[in-house]
RODO-2510 file (C-alpha; in nm, 4 decimals, decimal comma):
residues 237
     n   res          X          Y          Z
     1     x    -1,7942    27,4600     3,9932
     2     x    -1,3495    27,4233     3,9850
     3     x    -1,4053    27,6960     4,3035
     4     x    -1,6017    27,5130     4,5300
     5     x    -1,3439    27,3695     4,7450
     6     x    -1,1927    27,7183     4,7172
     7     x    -1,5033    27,8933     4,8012
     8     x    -1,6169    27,6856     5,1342
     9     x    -1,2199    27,7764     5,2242
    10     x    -1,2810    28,1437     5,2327
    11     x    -1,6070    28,1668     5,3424
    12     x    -1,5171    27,9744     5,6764
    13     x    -1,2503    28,2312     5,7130
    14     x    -1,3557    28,5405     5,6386
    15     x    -1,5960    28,6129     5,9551
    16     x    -1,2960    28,4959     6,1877
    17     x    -1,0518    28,6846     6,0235
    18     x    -1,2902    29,0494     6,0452
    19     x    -1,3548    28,9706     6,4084
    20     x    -0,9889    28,8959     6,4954
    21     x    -0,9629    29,2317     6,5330
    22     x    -1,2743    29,3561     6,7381
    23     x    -1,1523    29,5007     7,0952
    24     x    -1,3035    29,2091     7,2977
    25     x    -1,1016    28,9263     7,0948
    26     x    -0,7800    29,0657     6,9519
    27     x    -0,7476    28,7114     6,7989
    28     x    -0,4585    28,8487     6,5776
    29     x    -0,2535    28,8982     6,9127
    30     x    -0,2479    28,4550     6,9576
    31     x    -0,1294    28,4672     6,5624
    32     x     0,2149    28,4093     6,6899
    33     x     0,0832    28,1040     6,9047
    34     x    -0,1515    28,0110     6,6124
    35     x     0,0445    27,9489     6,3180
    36     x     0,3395    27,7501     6,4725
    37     x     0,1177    27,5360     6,6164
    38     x    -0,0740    27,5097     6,3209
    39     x     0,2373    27,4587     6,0929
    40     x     0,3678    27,1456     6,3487
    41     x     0,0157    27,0123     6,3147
    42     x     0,0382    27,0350     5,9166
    43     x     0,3494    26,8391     5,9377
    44     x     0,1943    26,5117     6,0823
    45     x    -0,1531    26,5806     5,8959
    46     x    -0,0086    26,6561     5,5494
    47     x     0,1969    26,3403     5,5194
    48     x    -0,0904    26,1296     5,6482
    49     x    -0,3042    26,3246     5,3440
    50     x    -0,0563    26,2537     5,1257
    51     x    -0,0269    25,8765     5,1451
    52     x    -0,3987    25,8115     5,1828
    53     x    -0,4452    25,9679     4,8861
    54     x    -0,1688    25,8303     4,6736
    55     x    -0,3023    25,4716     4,7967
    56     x    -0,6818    25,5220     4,7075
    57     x    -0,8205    25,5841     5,0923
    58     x    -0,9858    25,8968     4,9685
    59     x    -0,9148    26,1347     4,6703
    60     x    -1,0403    26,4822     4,5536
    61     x    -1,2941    26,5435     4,2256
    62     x    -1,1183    26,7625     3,9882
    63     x    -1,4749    26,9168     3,9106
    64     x    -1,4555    27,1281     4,2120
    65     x    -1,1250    27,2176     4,2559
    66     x    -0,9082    27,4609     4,0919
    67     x    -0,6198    27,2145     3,9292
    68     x    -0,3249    27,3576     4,1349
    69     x    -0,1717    27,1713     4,3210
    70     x     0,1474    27,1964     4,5973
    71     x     0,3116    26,8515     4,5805
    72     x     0,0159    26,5605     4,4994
    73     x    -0,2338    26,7592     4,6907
    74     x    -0,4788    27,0451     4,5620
    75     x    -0,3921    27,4116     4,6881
    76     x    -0,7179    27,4130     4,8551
    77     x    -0,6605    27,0814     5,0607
    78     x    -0,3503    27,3300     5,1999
    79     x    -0,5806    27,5814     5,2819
    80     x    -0,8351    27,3432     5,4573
    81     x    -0,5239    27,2498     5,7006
    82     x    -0,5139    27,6701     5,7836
    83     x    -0,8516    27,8314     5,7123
    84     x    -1,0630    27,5324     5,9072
    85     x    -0,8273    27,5934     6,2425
    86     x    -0,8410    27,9368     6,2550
    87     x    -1,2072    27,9577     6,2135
    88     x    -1,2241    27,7037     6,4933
    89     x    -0,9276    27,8196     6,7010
    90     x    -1,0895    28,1781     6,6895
    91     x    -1,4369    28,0744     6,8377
    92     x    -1,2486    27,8558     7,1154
    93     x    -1,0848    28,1347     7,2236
    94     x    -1,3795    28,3570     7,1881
    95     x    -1,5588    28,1592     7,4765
    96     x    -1,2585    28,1610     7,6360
    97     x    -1,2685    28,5673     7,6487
    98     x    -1,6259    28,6273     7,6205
    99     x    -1,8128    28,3171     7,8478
   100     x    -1,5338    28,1909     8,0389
   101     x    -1,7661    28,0172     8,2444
   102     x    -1,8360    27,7821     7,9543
   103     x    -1,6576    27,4834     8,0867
   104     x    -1,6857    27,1215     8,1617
   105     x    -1,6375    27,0209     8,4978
   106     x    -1,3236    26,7706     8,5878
   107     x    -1,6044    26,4836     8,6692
   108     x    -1,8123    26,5627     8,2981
   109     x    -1,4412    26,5727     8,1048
   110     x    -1,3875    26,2504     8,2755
   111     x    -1,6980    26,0516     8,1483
   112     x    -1,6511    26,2045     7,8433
   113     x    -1,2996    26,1097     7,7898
   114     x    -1,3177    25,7907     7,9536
   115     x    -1,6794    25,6881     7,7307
   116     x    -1,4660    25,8220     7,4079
   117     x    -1,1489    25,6320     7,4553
   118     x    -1,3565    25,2910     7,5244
   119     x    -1,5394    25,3538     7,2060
   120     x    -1,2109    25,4259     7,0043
   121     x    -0,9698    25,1020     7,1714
   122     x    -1,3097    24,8838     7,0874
   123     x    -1,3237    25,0099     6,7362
   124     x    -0,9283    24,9983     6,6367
   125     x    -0,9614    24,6387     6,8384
   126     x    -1,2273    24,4824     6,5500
   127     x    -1,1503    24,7407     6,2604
   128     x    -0,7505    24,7612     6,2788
   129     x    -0,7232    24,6541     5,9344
   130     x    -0,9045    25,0104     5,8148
   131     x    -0,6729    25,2092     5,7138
   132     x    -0,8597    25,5600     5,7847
   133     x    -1,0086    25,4495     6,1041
   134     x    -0,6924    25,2725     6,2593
   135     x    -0,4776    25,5676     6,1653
   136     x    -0,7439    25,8027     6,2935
   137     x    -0,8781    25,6729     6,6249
   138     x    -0,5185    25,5374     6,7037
   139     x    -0,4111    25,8929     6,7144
   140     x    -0,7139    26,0320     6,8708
   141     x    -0,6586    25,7622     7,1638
   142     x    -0,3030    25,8510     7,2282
   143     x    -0,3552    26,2308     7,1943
   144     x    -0,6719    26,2323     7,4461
   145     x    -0,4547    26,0299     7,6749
   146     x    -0,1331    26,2682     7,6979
   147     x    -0,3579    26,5813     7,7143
   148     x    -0,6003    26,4291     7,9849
   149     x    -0,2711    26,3229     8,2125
   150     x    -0,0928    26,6265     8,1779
   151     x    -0,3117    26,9040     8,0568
   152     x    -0,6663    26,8235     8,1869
   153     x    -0,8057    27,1756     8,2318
   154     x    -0,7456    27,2285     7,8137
   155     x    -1,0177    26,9217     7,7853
   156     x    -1,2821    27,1122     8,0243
   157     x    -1,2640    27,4355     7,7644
   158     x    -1,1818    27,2944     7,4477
   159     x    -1,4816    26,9701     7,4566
   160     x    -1,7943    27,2165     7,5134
   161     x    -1,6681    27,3863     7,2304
   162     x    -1,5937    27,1831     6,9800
   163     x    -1,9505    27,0250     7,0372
   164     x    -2,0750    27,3096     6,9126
   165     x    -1,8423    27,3616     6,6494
   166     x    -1,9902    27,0108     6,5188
   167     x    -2,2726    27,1897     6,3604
   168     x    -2,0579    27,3824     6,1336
   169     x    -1,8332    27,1405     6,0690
   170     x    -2,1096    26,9071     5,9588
   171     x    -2,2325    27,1475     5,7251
   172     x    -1,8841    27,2352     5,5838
   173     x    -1,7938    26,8680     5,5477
   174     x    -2,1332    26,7935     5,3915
   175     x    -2,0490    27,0198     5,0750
   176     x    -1,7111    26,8096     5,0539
   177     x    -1,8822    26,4865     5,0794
   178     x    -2,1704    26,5675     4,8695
   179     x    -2,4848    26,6751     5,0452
   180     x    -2,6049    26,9600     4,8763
   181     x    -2,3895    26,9223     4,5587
   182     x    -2,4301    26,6811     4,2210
   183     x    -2,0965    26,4951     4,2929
   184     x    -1,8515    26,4861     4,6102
   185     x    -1,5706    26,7261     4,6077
   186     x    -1,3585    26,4666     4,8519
   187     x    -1,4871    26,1061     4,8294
   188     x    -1,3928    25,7898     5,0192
   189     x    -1,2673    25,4452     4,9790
   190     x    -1,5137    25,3198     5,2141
   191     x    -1,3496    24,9752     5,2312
   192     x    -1,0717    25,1521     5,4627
   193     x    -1,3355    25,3249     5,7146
   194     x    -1,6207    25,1752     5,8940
   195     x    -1,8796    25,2737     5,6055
   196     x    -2,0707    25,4776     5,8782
   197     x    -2,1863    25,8321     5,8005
   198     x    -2,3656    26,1137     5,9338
   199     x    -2,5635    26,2639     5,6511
   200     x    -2,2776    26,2188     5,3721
   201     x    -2,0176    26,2692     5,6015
   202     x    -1,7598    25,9996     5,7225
   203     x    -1,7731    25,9125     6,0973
   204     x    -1,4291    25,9121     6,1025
   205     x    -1,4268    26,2614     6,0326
   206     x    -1,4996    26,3702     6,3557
   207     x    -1,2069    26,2183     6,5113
   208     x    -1,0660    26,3797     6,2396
   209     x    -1,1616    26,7119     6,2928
   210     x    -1,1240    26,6441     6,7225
   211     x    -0,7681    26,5486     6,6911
   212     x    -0,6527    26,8161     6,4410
   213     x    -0,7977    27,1198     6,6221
   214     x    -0,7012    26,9570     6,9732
   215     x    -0,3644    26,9305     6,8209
   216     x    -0,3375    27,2880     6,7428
   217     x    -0,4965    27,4156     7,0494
   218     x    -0,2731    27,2594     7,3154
   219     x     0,0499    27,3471     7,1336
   220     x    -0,0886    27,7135     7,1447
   221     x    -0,0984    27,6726     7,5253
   222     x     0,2131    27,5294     7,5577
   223     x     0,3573    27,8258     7,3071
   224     x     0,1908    28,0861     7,5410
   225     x     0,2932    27,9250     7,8648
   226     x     0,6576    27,9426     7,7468
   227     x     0,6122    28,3213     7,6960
   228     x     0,8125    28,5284     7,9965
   229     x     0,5422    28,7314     8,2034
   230     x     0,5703    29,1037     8,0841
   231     x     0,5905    29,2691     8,4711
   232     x     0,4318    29,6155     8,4423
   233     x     0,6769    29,8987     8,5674
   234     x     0,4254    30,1298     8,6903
   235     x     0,3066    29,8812     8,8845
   236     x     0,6304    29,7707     8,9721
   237     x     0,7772    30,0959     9,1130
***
């Protein structure tokens, strides 16, 4: 079972990566957004990854994995960081193209964001000696704050969507944590989270999984902001 890890990696890619290319999505055309962003998001995430796992806050089973490794981390924890994002990125901007209309109002983001931070400030407030949730939430507080303040309209697409992205992500972390499997292919020190799960899966994970793709999302906003408007010179003359 070494290709597990390796397996779920593909497999959440592969549809994505086909249907970059259909007319209506042309995915491949943000690629130049996408993997900057991604990369700058890999440089905060991978370090965190690193020293959680060289200090016993969660680990990988060598059962399911492939025994390369870049650094102290297993090849496929590297391609979690890329193959997980695109998938996710892809379908965000999917139902940006395809159902634009699939928004949250200013006055639902707002609950949202202001029932979400409460919930987070509470938590690191009582459980700031957790290693994986202080770390986690702390980030997720700070990152929901700058991106409501200054970029609220990427809340009102990106929330919708990434509450339906949930149900695969549940599934996919469910394999990792051990759901449908003998043994867990990523386990946790549960001393250093709040020993909460959905299924077999870490609350803490969902932050997890809110604040990486957010992460990645905005920047590729920014990146195509900064881009010059191309001014058509038919039109033009």
């Amino acid at each position: 079972m070494w290709h597990l890890y390796f397996l779920l990696n593909i497999a959440t890619l592969s549809i994505p990566f086909i249907f970059s290319f259909h007319p209506k999505l042309k995915f491949y055309k943000l690629w130049k957004y996408f993997f900057p962003a991604t990369f700058i998001m890999m440089a905060f995430f991978i370090p965190w990854d690193i020293i959680f796992t060289l200090n016993g806050f969660w680990g990988f089973n060598e059962t399911y994995l492939s025994g390369i490794k870049l650094g102290t981390l297993p090849v496929e924890e590297w391609m979690f960081f890329i193959c997980i994002p695109y998938a996710c990125l892809f379908t965000v901007y999917s139902f940006k193209n395809l159902v634009p209309k699939f928004s949250f109002s200013n006055t639902t983001t707002s609950i949202i964001y202001y029932t979400l931070q409460t919930v987070l400030i509470v938590a690191l407030i009582y459980f700031y000696d957790r290693w994986y949730t202080a770390v986690n939430f702390g980030y997720a507080v700070v990152l929901l704050a700058i991106v409501y303040n200054y970029k609220r309209e990427a809340l009102n697409t990106f929330l919708p969507v990434f509450l339906v992205l949930l149900i695969p992500f549940f599934i996919v972390n469910g394999f990792l944590t051990g759901s449908w499997i003998e043994n867990q292919v990523v386990w946790y020190n549960d001393a250093e989270n709040l020993g909460i799960r959905i299924g077999t899966v870490p609350i803490e994970d969902s932050i997890y999984a809110l604040t990486m793709l957010l992460t990645v999302y905005v920047l590729m906003e920014k990146f195509k902001e900064s881009q010059p408007v191309k001014v058509d010179k038919a039109r033009k003359k």
